[in-house]
Short mmCIF file of the C-alpha atoms (twelve columns), coordinates in Angstrom:
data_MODEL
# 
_entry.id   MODEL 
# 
loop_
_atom_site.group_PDB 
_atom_site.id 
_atom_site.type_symbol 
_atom_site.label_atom_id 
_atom_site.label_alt_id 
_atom_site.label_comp_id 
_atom_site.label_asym_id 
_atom_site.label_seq_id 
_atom_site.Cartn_x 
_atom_site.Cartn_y 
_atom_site.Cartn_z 
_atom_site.pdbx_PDB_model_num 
ATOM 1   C CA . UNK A 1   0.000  0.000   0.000   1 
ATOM 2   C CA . UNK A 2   1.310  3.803   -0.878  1 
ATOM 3   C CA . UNK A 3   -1.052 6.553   0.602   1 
ATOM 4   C CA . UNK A 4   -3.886 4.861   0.102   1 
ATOM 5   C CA . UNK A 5   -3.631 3.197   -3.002  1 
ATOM 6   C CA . UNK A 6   -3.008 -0.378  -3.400  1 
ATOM 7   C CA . UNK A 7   0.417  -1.836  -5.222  1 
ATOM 8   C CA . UNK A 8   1.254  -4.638  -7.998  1 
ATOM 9   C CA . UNK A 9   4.759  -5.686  -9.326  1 
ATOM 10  C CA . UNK A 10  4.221  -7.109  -12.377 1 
ATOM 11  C CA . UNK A 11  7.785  -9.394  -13.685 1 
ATOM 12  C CA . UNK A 12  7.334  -11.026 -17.003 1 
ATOM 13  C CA . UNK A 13  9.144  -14.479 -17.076 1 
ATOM 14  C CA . UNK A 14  10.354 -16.689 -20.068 1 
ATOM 15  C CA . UNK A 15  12.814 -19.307 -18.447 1 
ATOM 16  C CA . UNK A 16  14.103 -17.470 -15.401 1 
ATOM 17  C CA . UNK A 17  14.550 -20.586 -12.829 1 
ATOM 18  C CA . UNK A 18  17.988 -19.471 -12.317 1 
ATOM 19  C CA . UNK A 19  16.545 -15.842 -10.722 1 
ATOM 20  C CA . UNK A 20  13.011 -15.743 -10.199 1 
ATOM 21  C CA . UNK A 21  12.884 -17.011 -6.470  1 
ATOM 22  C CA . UNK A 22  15.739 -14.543 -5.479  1 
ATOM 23  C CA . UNK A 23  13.955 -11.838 -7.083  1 
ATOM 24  C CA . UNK A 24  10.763 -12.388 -5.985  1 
ATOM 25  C CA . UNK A 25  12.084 -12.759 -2.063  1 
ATOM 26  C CA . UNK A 26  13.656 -9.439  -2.781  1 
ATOM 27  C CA . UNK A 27  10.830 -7.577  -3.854  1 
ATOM 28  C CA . UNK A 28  8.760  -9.019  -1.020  1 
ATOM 29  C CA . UNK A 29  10.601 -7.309  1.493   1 
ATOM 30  C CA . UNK A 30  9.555  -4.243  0.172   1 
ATOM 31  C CA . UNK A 31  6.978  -3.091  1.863   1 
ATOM 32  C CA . UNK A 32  4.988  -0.790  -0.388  1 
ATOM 33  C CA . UNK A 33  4.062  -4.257  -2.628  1 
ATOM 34  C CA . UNK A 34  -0.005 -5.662  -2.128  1 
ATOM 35  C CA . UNK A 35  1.473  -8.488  -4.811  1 
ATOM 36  C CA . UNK A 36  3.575  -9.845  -7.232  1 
ATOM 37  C CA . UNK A 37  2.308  -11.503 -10.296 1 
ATOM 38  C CA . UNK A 38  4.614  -13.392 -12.322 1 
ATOM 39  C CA . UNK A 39  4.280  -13.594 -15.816 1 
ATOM 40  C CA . UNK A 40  4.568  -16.862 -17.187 1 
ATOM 41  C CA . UNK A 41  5.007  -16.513 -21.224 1 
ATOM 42  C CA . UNK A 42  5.664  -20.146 -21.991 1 
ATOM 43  C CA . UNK A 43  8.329  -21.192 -19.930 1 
ATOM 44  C CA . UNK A 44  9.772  -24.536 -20.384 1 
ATOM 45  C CA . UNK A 45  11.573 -24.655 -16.920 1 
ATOM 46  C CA . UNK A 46  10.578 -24.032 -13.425 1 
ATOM 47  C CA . UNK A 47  10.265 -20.445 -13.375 1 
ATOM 48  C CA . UNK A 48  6.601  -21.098 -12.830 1 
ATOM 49  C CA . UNK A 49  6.996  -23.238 -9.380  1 
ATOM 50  C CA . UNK A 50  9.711  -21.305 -8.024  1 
ATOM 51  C CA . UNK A 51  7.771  -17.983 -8.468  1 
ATOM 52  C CA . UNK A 52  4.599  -19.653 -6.854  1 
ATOM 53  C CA . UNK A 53  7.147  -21.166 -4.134  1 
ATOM 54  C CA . UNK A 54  8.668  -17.700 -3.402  1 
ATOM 55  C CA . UNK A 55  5.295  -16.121 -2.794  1 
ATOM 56  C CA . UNK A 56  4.206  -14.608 -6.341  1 
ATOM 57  C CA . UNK A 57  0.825  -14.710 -7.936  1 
ATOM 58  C CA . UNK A 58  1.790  -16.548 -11.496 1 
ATOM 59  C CA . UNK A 59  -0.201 -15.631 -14.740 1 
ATOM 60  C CA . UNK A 60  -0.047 -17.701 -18.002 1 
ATOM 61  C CA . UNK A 61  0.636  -15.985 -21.247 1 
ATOM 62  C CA . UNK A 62  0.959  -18.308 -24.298 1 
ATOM 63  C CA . UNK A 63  1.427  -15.324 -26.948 1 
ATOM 64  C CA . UNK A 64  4.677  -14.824 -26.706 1 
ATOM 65  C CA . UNK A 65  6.971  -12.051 -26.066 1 
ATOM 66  C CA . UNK A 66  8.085  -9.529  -24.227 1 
ATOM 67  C CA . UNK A 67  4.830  -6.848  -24.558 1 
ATOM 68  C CA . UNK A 68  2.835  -9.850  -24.930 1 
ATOM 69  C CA . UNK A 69  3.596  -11.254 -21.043 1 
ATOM 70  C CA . UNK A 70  3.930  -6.722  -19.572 1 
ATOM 71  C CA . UNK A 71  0.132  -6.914  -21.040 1 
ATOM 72  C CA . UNK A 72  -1.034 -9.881  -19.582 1 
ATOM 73  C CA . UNK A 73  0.653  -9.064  -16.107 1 
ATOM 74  C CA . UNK A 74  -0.813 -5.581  -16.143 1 
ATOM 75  C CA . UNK A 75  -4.572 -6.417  -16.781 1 
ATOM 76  C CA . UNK A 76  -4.134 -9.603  -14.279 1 
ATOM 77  C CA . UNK A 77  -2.552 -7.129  -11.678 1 
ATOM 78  C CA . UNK A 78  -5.091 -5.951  -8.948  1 
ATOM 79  C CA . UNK A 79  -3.069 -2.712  -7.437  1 
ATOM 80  C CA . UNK A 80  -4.216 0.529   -8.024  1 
ATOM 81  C CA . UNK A 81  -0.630 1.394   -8.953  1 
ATOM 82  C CA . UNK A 82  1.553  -0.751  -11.190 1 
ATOM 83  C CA . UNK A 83  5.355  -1.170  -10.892 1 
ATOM 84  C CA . UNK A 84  7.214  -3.290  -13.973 1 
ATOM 85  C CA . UNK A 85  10.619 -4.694  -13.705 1 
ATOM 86  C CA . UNK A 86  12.783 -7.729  -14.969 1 
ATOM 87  C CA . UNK A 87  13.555 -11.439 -13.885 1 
ATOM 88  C CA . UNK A 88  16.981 -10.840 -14.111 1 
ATOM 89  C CA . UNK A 89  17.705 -9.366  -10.955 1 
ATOM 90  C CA . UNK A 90  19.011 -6.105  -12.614 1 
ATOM 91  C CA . UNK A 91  17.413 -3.808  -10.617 1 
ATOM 92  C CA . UNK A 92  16.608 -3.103  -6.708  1 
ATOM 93  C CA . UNK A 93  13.532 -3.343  -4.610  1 
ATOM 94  C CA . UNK A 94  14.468 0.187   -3.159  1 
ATOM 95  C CA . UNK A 95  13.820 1.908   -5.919  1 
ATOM 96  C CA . UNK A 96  10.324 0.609   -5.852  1 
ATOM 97  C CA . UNK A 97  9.421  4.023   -3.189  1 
ATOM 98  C CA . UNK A 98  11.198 6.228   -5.457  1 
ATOM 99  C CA . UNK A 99  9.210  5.582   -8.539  1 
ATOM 100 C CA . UNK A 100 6.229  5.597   -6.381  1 
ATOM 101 C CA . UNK A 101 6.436  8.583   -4.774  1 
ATOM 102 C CA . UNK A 102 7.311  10.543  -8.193  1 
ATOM 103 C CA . UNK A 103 3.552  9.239   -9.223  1 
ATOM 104 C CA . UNK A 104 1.925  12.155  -6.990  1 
ATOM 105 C CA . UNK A 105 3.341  14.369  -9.884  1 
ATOM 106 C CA . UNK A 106 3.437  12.193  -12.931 1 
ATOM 107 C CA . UNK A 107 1.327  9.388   -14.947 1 
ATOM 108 C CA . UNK A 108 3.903  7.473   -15.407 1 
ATOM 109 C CA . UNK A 109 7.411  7.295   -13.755 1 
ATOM 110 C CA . UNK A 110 10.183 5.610   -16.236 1 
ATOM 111 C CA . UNK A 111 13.267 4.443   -14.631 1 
ATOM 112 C CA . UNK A 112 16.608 4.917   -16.816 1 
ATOM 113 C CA . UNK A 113 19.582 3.170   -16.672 1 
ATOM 114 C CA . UNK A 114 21.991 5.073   -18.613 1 
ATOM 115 C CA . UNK A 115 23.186 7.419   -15.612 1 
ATOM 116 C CA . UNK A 116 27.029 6.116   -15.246 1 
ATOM 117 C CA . UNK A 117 26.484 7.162   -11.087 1 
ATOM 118 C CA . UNK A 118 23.489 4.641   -10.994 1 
ATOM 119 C CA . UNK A 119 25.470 1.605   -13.044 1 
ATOM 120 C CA . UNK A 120 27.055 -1.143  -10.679 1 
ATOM 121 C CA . UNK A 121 29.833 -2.944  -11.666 1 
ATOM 122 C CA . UNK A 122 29.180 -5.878  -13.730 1 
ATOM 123 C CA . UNK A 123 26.009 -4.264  -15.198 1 
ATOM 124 C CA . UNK A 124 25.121 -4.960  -18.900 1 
ATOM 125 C CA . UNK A 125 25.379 -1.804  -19.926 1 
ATOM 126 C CA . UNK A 126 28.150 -1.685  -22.179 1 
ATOM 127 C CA . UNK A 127 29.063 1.467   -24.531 1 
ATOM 128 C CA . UNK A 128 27.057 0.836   -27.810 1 
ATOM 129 C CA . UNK A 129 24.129 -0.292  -25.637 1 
ATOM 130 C CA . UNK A 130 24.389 2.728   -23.521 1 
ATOM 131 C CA . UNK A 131 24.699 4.904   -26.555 1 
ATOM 132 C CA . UNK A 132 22.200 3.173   -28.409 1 
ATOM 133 C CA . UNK A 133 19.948 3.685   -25.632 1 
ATOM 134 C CA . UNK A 134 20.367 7.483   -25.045 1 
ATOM 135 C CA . UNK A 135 19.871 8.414   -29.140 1 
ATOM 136 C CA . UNK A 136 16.971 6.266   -29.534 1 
ATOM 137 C CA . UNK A 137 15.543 8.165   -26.279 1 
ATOM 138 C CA . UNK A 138 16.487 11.546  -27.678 1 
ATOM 139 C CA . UNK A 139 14.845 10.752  -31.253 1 
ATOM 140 C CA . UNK A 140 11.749 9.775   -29.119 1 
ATOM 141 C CA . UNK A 141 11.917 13.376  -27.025 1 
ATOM 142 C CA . UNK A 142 12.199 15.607  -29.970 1 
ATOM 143 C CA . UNK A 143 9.451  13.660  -31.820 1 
ATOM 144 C CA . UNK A 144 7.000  14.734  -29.149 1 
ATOM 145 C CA . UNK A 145 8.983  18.720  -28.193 1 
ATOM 146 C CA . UNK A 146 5.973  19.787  -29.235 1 
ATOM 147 C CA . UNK A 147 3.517  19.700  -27.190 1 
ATOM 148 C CA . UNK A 148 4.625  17.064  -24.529 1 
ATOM 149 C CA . UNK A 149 9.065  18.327  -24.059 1 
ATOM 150 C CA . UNK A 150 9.858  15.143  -22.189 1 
ATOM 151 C CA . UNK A 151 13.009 14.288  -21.173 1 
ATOM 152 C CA . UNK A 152 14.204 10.678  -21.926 1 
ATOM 153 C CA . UNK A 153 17.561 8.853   -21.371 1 
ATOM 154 C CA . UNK A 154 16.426 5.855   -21.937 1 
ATOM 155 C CA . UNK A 155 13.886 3.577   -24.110 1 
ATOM 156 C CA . UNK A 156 14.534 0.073   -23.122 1 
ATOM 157 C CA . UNK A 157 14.155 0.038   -19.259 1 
ATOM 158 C CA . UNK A 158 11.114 -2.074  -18.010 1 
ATOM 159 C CA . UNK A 159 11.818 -0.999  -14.638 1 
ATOM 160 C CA . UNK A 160 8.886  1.981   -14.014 1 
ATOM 161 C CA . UNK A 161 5.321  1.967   -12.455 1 
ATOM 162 C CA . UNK A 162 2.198  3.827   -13.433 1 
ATOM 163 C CA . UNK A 163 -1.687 4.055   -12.080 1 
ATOM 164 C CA . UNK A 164 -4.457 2.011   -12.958 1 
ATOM 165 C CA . UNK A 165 -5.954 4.636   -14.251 1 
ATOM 166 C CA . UNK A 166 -2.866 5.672   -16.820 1 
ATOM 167 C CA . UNK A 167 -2.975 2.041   -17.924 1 
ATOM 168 C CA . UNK A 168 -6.425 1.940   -18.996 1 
ATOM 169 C CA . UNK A 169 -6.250 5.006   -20.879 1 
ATOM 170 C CA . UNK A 170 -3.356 3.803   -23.144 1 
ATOM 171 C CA . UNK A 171 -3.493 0.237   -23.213 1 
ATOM 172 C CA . UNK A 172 -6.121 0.331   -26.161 1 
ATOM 173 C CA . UNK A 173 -2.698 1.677   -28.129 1 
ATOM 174 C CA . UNK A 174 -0.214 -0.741  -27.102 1 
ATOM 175 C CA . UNK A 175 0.283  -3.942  -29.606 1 
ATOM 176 C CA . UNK A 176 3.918  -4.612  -29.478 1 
ATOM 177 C CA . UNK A 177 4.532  -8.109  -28.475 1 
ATOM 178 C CA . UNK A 178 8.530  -7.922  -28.604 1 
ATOM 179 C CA . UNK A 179 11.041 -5.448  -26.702 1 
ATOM 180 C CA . UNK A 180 9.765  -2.294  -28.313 1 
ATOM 181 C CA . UNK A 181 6.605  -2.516  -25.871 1 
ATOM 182 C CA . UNK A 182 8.731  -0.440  -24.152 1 
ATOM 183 C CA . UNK A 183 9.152  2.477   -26.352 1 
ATOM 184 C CA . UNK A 184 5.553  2.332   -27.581 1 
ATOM 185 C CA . UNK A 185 4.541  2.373   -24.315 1 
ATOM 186 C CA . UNK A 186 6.317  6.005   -23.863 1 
ATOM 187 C CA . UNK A 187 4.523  7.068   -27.072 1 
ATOM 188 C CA . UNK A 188 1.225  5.600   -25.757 1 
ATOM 189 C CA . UNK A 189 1.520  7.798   -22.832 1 
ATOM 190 C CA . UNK A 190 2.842  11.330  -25.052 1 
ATOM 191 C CA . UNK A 191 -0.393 10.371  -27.043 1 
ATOM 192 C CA . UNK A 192 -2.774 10.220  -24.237 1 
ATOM 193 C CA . UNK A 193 -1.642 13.823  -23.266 1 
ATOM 194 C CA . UNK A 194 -0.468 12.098  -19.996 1 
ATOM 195 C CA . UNK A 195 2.702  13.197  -18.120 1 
ATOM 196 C CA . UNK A 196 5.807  11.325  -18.676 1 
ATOM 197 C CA . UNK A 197 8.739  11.832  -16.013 1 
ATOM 198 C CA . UNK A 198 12.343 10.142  -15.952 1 
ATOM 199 C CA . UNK A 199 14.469 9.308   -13.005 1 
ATOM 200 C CA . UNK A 200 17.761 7.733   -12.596 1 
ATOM 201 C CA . UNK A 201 17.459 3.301   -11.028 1 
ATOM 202 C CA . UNK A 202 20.276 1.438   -9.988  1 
ATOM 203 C CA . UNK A 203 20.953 -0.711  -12.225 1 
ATOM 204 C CA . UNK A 204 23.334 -4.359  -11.619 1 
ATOM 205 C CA . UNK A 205 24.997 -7.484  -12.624 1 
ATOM 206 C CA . UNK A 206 22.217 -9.916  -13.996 1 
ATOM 207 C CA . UNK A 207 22.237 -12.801 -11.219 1 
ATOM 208 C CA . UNK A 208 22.176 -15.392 -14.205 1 
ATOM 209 C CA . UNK A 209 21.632 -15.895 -17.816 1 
ATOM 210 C CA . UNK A 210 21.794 -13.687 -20.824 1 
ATOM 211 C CA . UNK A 211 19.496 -10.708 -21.803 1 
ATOM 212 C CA . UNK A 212 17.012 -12.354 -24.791 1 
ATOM 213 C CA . UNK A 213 17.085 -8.449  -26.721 1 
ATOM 214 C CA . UNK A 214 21.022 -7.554  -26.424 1 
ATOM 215 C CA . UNK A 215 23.347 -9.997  -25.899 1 
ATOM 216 C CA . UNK A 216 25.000 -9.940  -29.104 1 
ATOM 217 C CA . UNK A 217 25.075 -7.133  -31.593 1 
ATOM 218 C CA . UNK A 218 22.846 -8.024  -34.051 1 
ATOM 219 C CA . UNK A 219 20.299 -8.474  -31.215 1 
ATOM 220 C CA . UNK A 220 21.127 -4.916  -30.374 1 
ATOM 221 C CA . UNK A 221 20.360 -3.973  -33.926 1 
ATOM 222 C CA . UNK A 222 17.407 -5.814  -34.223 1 
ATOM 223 C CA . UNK A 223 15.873 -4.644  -31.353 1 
ATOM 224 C CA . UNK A 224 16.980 -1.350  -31.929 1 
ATOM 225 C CA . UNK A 225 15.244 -1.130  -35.355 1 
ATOM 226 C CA . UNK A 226 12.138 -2.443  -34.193 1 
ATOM 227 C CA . UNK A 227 12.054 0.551   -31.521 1 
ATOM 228 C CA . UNK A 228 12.598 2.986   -34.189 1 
ATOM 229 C CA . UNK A 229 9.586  1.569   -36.246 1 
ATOM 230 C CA . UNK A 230 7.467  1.750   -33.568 1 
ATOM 231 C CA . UNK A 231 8.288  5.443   -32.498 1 
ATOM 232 C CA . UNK A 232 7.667  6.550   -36.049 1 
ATOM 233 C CA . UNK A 233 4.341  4.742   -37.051 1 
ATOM 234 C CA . UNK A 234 3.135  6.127   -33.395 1 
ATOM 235 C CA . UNK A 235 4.078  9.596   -34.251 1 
ATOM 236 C CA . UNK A 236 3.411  9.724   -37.485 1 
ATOM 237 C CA . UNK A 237 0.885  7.490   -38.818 1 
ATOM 238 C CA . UNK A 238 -1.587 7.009   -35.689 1 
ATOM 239 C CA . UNK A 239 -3.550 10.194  -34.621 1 
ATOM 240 C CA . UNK A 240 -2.747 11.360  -30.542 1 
ATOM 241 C CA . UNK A 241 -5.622 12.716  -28.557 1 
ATOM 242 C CA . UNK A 242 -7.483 16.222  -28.697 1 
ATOM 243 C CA . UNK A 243 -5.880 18.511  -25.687 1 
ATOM 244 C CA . UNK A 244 -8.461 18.989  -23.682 1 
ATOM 245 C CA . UNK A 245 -8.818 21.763  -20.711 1 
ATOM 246 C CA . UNK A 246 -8.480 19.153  -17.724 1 
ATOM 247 C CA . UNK A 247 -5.090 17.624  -19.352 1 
ATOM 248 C CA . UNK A 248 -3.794 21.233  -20.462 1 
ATOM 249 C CA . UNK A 249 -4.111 21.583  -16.657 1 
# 
């Protein structure tokens, strides 16, 4: 619970028995979290019965992908505020009050990882990723200076938490199944007039296996071009909504 308002963690999960319990005992300990729903998008290990074990609420997702299992997690999530993050063990269960309390001013709080103060040793954050990371964010903010001026880092960082509310109004423009859900989700936001603030999230080591999106450099490419797709056909091709006085506001 968070002044009132009730809190899911939503971690979407395609063969994470190496991490899941670990992250999942992490995140309990925070004490902010109502519940943790685990995403199960087809695993084929035990990712599934050590989540369960560990005290998350699993959900089954057989479309797979990336967006495919954030979607399924979201609209299965009960918490009036919704916090994302990996399997992976990347990222820390005390930033869970940070993004929180930057909700009271903001519909949606991304986390970035591309601030070198924030990176722990070990971290897979290597130069081109970084890099990569930081001009696909900046193509993003000048696409929407006008009206929205955002301020984005970062476009690949599942760690960040929004309301109930924020989700509803933008889910109906979110189709992604693959890594650039996350992007699109930014743009789903900047369409819905709603407001869109960054803030810096430890990020770490992974506690085991490789990322499925940029382990290797055509991965990095791949995903990469998928994002930019994505940013352009929801700028330019698909209409945003009329300002109105209350979202002016």
């Amino acid at each position: 619970m968070f002044r009132n308002r009730t809190v899911s963690l939503v971690i979407p999960a395609y063969n994470e028995e190496e991490t899941i319990r670990q992250v999942v005992e992490e995140f309990r300990g925070e004490p902010h979290l109502d519940e943790i729903v685990v995403v199960d998008n087809n695993c084929r290990d035990r990712t599934a019965e050590l989540a369960a074990a560990a005290g998350a609420r699993v959900v089954a997702e057989s479309k797979p992908g990336y967006g495919s299992a954030l979607m399924a997690g979201m609209t299965a999530a009960k918490g009036d505020l919704l916090v994302l993050v990996e399997a992976d063990g990347s990222f820390r269960a005390r930033d869970v009050e940070k993004l929180l309390v930057y909700l009271d001013d903001a519909d949606m709080v991304m986390g970035t990882r591309t601030t070198r103060q924030m990176l722990e040793q070990g971290a897979n954050m290597r130069f081109l990723l970084r890099w990569g990371n930081v001009f696909m964010a900046k193509f993003l903010q000048l696409c929407w200076l006008r009206p929205a001026e955002p301020r984005f880092t970062d476009v690949g960082c599942t760690y960040r938490a929004l309301s109930r509310a924020t989700f509803d109004r933008i889910r109906s423009r979110l189709s992604a199944a693959g890594p650039n859900f996350s992007p699109e989700m930014m743009c789903a936001a900047l369409q819905e007039r709603c407001r869109v603030i960054e803030i810096p999230v430890t990020y770490a080591k992974r506690i085991g296996g490789e990322s499925k999106h940029s382990d290797t450099f055509l991965r990095q490419a791949k995903t990469a071009w998928k994002m930019f797709k994505t940013i352009c056909r929801k700028r330019f091709l698909e209409r945003s909504a009329p300002v109105t006085r209350s979202r002016a506001q």
